[in-house]
C-alpha positions in Angstrom: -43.3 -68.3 -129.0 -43.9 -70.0 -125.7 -42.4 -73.6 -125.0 -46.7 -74.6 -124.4 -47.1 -72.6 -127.8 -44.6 -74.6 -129.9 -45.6 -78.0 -127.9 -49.4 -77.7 -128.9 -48.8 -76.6 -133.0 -45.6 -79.6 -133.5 -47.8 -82.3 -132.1 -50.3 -81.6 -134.1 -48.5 -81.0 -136.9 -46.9 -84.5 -136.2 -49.9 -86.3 -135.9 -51.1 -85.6 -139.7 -47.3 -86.0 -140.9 -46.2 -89.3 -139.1 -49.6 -91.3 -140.3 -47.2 -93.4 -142.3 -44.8 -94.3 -139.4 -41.8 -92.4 -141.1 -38.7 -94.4 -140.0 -35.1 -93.2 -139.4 -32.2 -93.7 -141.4 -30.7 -96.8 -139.7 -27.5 -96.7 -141.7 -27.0 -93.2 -140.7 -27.5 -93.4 -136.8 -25.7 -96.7 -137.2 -22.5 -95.4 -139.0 -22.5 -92.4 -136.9 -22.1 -94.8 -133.9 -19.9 -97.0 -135.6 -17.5 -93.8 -136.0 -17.7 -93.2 -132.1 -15.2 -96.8 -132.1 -17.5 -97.3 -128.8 -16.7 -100.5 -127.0 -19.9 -100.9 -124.3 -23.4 -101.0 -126.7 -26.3 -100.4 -125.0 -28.7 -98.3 -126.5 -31.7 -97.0 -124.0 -34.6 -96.3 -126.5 -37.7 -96.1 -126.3 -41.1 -97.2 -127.0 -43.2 -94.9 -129.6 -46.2 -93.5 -128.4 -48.3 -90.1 -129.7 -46.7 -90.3 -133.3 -43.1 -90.5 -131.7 -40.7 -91.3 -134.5 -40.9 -95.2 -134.4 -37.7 -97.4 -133.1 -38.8 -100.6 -133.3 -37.1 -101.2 -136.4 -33.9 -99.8 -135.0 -34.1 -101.8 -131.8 -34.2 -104.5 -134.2 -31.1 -103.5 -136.3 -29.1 -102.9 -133.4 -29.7 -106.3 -131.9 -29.0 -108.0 -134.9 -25.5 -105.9 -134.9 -25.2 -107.3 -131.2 -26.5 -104.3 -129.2 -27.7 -104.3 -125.7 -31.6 -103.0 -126.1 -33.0 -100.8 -122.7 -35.8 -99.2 -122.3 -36.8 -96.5 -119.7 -38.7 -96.8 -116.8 -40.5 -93.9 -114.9 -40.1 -93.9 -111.2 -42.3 -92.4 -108.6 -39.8 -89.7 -108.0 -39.9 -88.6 -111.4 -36.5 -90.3 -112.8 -36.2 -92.8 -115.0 -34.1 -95.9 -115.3 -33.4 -98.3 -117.8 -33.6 -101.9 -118.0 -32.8 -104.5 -120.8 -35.4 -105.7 -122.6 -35.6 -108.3 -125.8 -37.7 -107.9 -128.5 -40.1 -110.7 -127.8 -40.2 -109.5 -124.4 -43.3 -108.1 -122.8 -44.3 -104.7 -122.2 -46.3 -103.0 -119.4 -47.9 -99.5 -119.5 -47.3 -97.1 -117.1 -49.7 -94.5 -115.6 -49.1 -92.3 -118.6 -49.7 -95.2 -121.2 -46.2 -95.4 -121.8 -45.0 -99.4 -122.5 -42.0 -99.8 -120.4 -40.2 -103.3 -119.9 -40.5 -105.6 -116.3 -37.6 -104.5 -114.2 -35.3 -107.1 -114.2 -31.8 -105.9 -115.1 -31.2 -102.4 -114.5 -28.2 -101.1 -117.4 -26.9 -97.6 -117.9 -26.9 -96.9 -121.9 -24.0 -95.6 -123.5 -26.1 -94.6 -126.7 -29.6 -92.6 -125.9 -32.8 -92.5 -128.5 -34.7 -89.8 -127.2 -37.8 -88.6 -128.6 -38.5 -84.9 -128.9 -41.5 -82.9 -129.7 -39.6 -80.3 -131.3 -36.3 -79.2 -132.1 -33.7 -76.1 -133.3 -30.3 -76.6 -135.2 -28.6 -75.9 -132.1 -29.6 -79.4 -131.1 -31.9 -77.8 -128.3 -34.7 -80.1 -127.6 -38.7 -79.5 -126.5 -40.2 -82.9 -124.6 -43.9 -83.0 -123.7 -42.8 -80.9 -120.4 -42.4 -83.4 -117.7 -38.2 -82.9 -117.5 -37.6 -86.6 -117.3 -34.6 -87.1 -119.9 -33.8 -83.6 -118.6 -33.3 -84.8 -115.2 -31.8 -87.9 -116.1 -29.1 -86.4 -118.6 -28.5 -83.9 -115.6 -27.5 -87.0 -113.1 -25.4 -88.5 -116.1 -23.6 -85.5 -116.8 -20.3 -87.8 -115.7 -20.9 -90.5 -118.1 -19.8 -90.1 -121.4 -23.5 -90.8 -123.1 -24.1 -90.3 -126.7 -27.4 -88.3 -127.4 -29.3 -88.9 -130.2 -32.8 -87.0 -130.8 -35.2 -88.8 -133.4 -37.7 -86.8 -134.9 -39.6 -85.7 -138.0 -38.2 -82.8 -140.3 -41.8 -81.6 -140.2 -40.5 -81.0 -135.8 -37.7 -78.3 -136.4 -38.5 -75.3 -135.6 -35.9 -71.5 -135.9 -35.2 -71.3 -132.1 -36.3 -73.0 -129.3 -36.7 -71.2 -125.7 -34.5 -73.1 -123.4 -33.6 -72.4 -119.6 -30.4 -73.7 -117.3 -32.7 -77.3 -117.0 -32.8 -77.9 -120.6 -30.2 -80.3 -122.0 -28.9 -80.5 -125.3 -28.4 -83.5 -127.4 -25.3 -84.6 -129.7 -27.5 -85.5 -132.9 -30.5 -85.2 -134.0 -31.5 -87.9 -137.3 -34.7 -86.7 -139.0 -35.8 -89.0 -142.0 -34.3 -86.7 -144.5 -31.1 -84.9 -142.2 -28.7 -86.0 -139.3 -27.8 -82.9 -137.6 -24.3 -82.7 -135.3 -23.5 -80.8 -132.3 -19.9 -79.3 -133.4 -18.2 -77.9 -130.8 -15.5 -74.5 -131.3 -13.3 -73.4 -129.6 
């Protein structure tokens, strides 16, 4: 199935199953972290839009366990950057509709939420096609950034198409599973 195919039939598919704003297990992204013994905390969320798997909550959480909260904003060159933001804060939307933060203090996160429309067990991921945390993970290959995809179970799919652009993530925390990226040698 084409990467357009799959696109089309998840979000739909995640529009009837997320109408009760299904929220991750913060004790499991959490504790996963918390294993990592990482010393910088900033986590670069985001903010949920078209039945995205919601992180409010978690932005919450990890404030109150004394994380840095960024969110991304979309450049006219196509990247993105993140900048802090506080809860209370104010958000702006973006030509897409996207809330993003007021640019004040650009951070680079440590710890990524990334949403996904769809994903395999191989911790490939399908966005909605524009390549933006593509690109970005690409020009952060050097920094040692933890990937986390949020999604639905309802998102998983057998195998995703991917190409030498398409990134992989580390996890992937569904409400039900937390899938790892285990590497063999």
């Amino acid at each position: 199935m084409l990467k357009n195919q799959i696109r089309k039939r998840i979000l739909k598919l995640k529009k009837i199953k997320n109408y009760n704003n299904i929220q991750p297990d913060f004790n499991k992204i959490f504790n996963t972290i918390k294993k990592l013994k990482i010393k910088r905390k900033i986590i670069g969320s985001y903010h949920p839009v078209n039945f995205e798997v919601d992180t409010k909550m978690l932005m919450k959480k990890f404030k109150q366990k004394g994380f840095v909260i960024s969110l991304p904003v979309i450049k006219n060159n196509f990247d993105m950057e993140f900048y802090t933001w506080n809860l209370n804060d104010p958000l702006y939307l973006n030509k897409y509709g996207i809330p993003e933060p007021k640019k004040e203090k650009k951070v680079i996160p440590n710890i990524l939420l990334i949403p996904l429309v769809a994903f395999d067990k191989e911790l490939n991921r399908l966005g909605y096609g524009g390549g933006y945390y593509d690109r970005l993970l690409k020009k952060m290959e050097d920094i040692n950034i933890i990937k986390i995809g949020l999604a639905l179970s309802c998102q998983e799919v057998n195998k995703l198409p991917t190409n030498k652009f398409d990134k992989k993530l580390d996890y992937i925390v569904t409400e039900r599973n937390l899938y790892k990226w285990e590497f063999y040698f």
